[in-house]
C-alpha positions as CSV (number, residue, x, y, z in Angstrom):
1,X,59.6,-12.7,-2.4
2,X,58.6,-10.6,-5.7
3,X,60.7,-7.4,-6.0
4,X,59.8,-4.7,-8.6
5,X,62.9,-3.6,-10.8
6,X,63.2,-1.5,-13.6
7,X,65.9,-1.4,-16.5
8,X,67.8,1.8,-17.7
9,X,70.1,3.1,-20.1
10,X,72.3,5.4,-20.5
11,X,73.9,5.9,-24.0
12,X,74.2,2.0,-23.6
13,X,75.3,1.1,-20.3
14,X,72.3,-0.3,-18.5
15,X,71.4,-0.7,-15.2
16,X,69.0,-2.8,-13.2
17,X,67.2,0.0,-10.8
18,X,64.9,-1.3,-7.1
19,X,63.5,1.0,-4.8
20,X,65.1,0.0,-1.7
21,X,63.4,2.6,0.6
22,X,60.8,0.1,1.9
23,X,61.8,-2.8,0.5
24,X,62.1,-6.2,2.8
25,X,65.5,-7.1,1.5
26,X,68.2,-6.8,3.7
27,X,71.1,-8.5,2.3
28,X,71.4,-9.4,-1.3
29,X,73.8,-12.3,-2.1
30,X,76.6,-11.1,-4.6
31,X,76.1,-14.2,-7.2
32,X,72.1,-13.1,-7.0
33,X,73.5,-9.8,-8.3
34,X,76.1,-11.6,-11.0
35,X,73.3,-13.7,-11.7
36,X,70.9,-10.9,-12.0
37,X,72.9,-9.2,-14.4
38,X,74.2,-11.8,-16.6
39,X,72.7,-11.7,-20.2
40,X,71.8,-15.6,-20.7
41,X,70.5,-16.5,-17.4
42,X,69.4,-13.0,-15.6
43,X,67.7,-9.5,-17.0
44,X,71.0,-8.7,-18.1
45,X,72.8,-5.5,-16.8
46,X,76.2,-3.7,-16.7
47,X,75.2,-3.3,-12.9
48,X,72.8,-3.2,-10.5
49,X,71.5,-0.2,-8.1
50,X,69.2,0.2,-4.8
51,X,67.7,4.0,-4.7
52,X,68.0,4.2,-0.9
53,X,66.2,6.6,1.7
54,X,68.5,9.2,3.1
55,X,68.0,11.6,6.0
56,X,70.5,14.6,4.8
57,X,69.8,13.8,1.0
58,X,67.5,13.5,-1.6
59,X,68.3,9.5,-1.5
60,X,71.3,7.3,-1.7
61,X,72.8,5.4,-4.7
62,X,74.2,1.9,-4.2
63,X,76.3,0.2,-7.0
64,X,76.7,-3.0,-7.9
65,X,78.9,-4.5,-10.6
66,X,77.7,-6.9,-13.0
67,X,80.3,-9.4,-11.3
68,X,78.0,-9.1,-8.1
69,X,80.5,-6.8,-6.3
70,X,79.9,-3.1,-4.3
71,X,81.4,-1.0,-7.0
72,X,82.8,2.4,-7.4
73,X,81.2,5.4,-8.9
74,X,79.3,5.1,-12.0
75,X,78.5,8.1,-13.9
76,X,76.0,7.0,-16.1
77,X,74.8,4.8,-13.5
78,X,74.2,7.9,-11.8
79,X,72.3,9.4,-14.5
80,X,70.3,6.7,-14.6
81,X,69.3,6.7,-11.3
82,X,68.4,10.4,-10.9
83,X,65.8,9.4,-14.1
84,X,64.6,6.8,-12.4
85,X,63.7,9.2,-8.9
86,X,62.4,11.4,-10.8
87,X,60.0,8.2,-12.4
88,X,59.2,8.1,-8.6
89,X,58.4,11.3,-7.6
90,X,61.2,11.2,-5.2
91,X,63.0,14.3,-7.5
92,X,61.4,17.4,-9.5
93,X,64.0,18.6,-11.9
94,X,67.1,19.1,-9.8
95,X,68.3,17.0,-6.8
96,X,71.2,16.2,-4.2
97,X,72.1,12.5,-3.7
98,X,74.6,10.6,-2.5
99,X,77.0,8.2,-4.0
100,X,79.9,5.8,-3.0
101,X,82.3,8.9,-4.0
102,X,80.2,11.4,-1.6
103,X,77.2,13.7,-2.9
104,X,76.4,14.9,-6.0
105,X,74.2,17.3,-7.4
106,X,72.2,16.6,-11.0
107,X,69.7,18.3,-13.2
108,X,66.5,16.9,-15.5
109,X,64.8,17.9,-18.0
110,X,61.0,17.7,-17.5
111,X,60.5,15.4,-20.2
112,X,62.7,12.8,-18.0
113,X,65.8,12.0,-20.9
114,X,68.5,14.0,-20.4
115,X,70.4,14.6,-16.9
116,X,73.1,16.7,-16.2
117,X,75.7,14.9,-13.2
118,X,77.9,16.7,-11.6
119,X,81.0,15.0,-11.1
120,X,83.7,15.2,-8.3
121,X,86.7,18.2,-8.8
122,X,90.1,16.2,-10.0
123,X,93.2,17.6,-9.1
124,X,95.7,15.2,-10.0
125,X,96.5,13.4,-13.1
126,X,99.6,11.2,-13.7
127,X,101.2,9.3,-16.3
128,X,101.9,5.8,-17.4
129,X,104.2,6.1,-20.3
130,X,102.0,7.8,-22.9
131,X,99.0,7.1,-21.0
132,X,97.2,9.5,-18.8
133,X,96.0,7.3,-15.0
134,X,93.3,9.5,-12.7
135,X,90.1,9.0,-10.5
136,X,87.1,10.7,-11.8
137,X,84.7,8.5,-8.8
138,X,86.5,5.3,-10.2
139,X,90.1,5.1,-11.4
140,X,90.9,5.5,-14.8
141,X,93.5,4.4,-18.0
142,X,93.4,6.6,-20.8
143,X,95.6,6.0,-23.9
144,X,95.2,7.7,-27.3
145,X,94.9,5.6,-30.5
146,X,94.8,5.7,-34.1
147,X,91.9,3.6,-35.8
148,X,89.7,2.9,-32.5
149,X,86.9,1.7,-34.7
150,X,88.8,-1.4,-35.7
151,X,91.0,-2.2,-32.1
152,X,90.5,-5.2,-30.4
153,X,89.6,-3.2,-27.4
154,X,88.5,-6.2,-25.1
155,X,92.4,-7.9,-25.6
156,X,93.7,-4.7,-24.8
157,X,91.9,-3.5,-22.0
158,X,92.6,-6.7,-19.8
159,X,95.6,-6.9,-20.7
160,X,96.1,-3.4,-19.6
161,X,93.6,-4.0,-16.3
162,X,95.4,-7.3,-15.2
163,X,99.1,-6.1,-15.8
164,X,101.7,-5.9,-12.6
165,X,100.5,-2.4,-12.2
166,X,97.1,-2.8,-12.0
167,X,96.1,-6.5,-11.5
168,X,95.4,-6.3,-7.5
169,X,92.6,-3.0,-7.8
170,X,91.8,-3.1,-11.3
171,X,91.4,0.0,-13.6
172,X,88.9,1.0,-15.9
173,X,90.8,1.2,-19.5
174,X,89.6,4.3,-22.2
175,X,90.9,4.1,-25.8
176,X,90.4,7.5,-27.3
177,X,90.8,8.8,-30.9
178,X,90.5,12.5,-31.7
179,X,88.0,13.2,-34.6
180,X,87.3,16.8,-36.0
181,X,84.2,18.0,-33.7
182,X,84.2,15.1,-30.6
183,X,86.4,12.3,-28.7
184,X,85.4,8.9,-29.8
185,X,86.1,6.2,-26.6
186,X,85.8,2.9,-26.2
187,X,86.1,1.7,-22.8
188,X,87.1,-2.3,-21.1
189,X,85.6,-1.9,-17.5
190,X,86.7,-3.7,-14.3
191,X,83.6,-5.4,-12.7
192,X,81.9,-5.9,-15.8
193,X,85.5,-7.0,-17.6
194,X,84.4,-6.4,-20.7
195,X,84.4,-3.9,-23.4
196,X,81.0,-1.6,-22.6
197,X,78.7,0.6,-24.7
198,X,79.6,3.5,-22.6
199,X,81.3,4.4,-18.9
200,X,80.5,7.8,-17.9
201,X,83.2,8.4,-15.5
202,X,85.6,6.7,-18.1
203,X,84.5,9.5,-20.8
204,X,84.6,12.0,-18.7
205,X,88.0,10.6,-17.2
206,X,89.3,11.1,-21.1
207,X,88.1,14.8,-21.6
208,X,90.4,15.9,-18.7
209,X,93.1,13.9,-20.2
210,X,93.0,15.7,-23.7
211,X,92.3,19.2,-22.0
212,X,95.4,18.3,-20.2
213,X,97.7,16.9,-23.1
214,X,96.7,20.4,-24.9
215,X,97.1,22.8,-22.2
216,X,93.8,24.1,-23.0
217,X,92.6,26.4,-20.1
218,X,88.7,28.1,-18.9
219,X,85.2,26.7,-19.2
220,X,85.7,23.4,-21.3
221,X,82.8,21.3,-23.3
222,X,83.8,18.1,-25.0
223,X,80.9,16.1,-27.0
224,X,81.9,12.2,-27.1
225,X,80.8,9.6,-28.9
226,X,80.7,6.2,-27.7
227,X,79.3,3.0,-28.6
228,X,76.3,3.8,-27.4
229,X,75.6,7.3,-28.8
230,X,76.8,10.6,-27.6
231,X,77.6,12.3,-24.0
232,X,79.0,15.7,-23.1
233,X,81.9,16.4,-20.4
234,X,81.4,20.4,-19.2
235,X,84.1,21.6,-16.8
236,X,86.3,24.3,-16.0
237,X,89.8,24.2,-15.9
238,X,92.6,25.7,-14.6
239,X,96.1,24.3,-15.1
240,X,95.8,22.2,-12.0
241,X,92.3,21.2,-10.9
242,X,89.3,20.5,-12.6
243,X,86.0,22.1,-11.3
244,X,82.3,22.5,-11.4
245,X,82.5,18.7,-14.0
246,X,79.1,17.9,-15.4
247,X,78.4,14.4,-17.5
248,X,75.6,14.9,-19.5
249,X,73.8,12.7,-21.4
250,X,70.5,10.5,-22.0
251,X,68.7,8.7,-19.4
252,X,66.0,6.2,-20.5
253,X,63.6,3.9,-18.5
254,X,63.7,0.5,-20.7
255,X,61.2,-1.8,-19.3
256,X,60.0,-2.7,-15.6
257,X,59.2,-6.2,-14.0
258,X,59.1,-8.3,-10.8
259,X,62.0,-10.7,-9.9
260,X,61.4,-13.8,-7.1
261,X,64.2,-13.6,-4.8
């Protein structure tokens, strides 16, 4: 069976997109999906997506991790995907989907580049030691560092991801370092478990932290550079909850091909 796919990118983190709305699979194996997404032996992703039909939505996102398991939400993932409905003609320029962490609603710009997400509210944030620990669609580690350019972030972040505390779920892990005009963060991902080029819940994961650690209250926008190039975490907040979050960043449609399944 030949099955059309394309590949996206968001800031780095890249996706293997199918149109599952009238597509004959049914059930997809989870070492087709490993396999699919492995960088020697398959197109190589960070994960893997179906665009599904939806009666009370736009469509439905499904999430895959590169390891071949149903994953939790991906924010750049999700950018990704409203570019890639939009490619369709599913979307125009705004749309309500829904994800594995309920719906969300997401801008476009007409050239097709550059989508706005919004994210879900967070109202709780808690501590390990110095490190902030909350769910922004997937849960989250952040821990400030000096000198993130030259950390062994892929030691640390399993280390961190596979300790007592966190061994049985996993944990995404965020290194941030504070430079003068953005965030730069580097980010070990469960599912993938390995350092990525981006995580768009993990960056938008570390702006609440640093809004949080600084007390700093109203309509918030911190620019973040990753690995991968540069995203922007919009949200208001309040003291206590964080409200009306938007990722926003690129969205690029690499290359398209069929796969034999």
């Amino acid at each position: 069976m030949n099955i059309k796919f394309h590949k996206y990118q968001g800031a780095g983190n890249d996706f293997i997109l199918i149109d599952h709305r009238n597509s004959e699979i049914k059930n997809i194996d989870n070492k087709i999906v490993a396999q699919l997404c492995n960088r020697r032996f398959g197109i190589g992703a960070d994960g893997l997506m179906f665009l599904l039909a939806s009666n009370e939505y736009d469509f439905e996102m499904a999430y895959y991790n590169a390891d071949g398991n149903l994953g939790s939400m991906c924010g750049n993932g999700g950018r990704c995907i409203v570019a890639f409905a939009k490619h369709l003609g599913v979307i125009g320029s705004e749309t309500n989907f829904l994800a594995v962490d309920g719906p969300h609603y997401a801008k476009i710009t007409a050239e097709g580049n550059w989508v706005e997400l919004q994210m879900i509210d967070v109202e709780s944030i808690n501590k390990d030691e110095n490190a902030f620990v909350l769910n922004t669609g997937s849960p989250h580690y952040v821990k400030e560092v000096e000198n993130l350019a030259g950390l062994d972030v892929y030691t640390h972040g399993y280390n961190i991801r596979n300790n007592n505390t966190y061994k049985v779920n996993g944990i995404n892990v965020n290194f941030v370092e504070k430079k003068s005009d953005h965030l730069f963060v580097r980010t070990f991902e469960r599912g993938v478990e390995d350092e990525t080029y981006a995580c768009g819940t993990g960056v938008t994961a570390v702006a609440m932290a640093m809004a949080a650690q600084q007390n700093q209250l109203g309509h918030i926008e911190t620019p973040i550079k990753v690995l991968g190039g540069n995203l922007q975490i919009n949200f208001n907040y309040d003291g206590k909850k964080f409200t009306d979050v938007f990722l926003c960043g690129p969205a690029e449609r690499v290359f398209e091909g069929e796969l034999n399944l």
